[in-house]
C-alpha positions as YAML, in Angstrom:
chain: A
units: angstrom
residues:
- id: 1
  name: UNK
  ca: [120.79, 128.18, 124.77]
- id: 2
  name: UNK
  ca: [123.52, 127.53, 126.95]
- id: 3
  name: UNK
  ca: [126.29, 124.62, 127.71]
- id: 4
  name: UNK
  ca: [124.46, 122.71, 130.35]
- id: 5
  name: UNK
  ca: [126.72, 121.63, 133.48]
- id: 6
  name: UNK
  ca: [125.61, 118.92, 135.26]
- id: 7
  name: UNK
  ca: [126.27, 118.27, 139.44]
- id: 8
  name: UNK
  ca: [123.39, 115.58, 139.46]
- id: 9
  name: UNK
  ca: [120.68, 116.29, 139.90]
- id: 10
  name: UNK
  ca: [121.32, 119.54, 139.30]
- id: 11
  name: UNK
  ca: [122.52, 120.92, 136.26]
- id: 12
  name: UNK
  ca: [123.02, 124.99, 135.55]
- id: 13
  name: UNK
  ca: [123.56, 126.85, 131.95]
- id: 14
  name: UNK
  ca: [124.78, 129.77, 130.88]
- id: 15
  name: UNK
  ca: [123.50, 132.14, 128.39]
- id: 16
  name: UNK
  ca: [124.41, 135.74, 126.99]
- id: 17
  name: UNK
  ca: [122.63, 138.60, 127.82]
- id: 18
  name: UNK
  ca: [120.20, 139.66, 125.48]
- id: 19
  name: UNK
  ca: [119.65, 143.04, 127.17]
- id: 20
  name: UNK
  ca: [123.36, 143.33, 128.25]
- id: 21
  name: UNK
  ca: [126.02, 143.30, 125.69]
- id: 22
  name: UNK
  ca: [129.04, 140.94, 127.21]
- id: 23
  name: UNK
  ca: [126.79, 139.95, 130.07]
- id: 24
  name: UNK
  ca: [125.63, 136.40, 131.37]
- id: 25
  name: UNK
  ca: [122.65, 134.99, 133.09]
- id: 26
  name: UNK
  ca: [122.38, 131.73, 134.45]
- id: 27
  name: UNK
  ca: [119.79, 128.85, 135.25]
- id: 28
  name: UNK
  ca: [119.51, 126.38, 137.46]
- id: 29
  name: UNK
  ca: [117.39, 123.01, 137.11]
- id: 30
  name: UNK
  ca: [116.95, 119.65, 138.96]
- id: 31
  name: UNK
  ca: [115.47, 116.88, 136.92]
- id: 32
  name: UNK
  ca: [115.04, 119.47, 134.04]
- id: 33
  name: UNK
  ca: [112.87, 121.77, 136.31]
- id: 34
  name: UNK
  ca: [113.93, 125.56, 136.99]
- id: 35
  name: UNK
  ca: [115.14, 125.98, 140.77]
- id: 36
  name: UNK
  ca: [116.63, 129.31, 140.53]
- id: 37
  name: UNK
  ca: [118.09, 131.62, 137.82]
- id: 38
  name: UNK
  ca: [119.86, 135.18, 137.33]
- id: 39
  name: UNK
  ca: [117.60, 138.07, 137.02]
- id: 40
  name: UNK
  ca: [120.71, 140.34, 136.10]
- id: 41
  name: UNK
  ca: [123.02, 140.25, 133.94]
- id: 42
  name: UNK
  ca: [126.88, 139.45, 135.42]
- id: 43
  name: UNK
  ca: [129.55, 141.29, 133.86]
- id: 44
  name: UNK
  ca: [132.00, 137.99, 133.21]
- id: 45
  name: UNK
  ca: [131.33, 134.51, 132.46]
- id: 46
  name: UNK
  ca: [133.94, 133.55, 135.18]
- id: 47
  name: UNK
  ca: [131.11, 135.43, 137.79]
- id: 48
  name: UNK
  ca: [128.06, 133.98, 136.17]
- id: 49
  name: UNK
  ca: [129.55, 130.40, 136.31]
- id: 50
  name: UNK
  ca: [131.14, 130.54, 140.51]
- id: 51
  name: UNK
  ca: [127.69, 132.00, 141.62]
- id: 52
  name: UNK
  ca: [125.71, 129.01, 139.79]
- id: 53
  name: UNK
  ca: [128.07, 126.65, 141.61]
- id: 54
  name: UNK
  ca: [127.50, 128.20, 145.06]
- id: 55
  name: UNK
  ca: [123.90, 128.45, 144.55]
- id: 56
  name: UNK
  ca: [123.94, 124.65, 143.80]
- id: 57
  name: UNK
  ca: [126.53, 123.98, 146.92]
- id: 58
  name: UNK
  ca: [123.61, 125.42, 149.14]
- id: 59
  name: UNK
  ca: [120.86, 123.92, 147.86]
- id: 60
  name: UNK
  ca: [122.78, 120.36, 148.14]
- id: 61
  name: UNK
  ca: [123.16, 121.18, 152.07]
- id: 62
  name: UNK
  ca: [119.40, 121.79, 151.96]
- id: 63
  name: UNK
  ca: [118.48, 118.42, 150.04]
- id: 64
  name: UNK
  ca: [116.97, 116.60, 152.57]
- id: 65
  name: UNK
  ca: [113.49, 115.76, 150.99]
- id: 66
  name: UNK
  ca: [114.47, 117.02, 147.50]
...
């Protein structure tokens, strides 16, 4: 697996593509349970790590009854 990042609660990882050579996916969790991931691959790990981050921005502005 994955480096986890963690923006508390939420951490995110990053993992190579399996189907995709040089692509990443990506996972999101709060308190260790999945909130959203990457069903395709992205082409750089500088892509698959901003979109993680913006995901997480987003769901932070939503977190009123997390």
């Amino acid at each position: 697996m994955g480096e986890p990042e963690t923006l508390q609660p939420f951490t995110f990882e990053l993992v190579p593509s399996q189907r995709e050579a040089g692509g990443y996916h990506w996972a999101i969790r709060k308190h260790g349970k999945l909130v959203q991931r990457s069903d395709t691959p992205l082409p750089t790990e500088t892509k698959a790590r901003t979109q993680p981050l913006a995901m997480i921005k987003r769901l932070r502005v939503g977190q009123v009854n997390w």
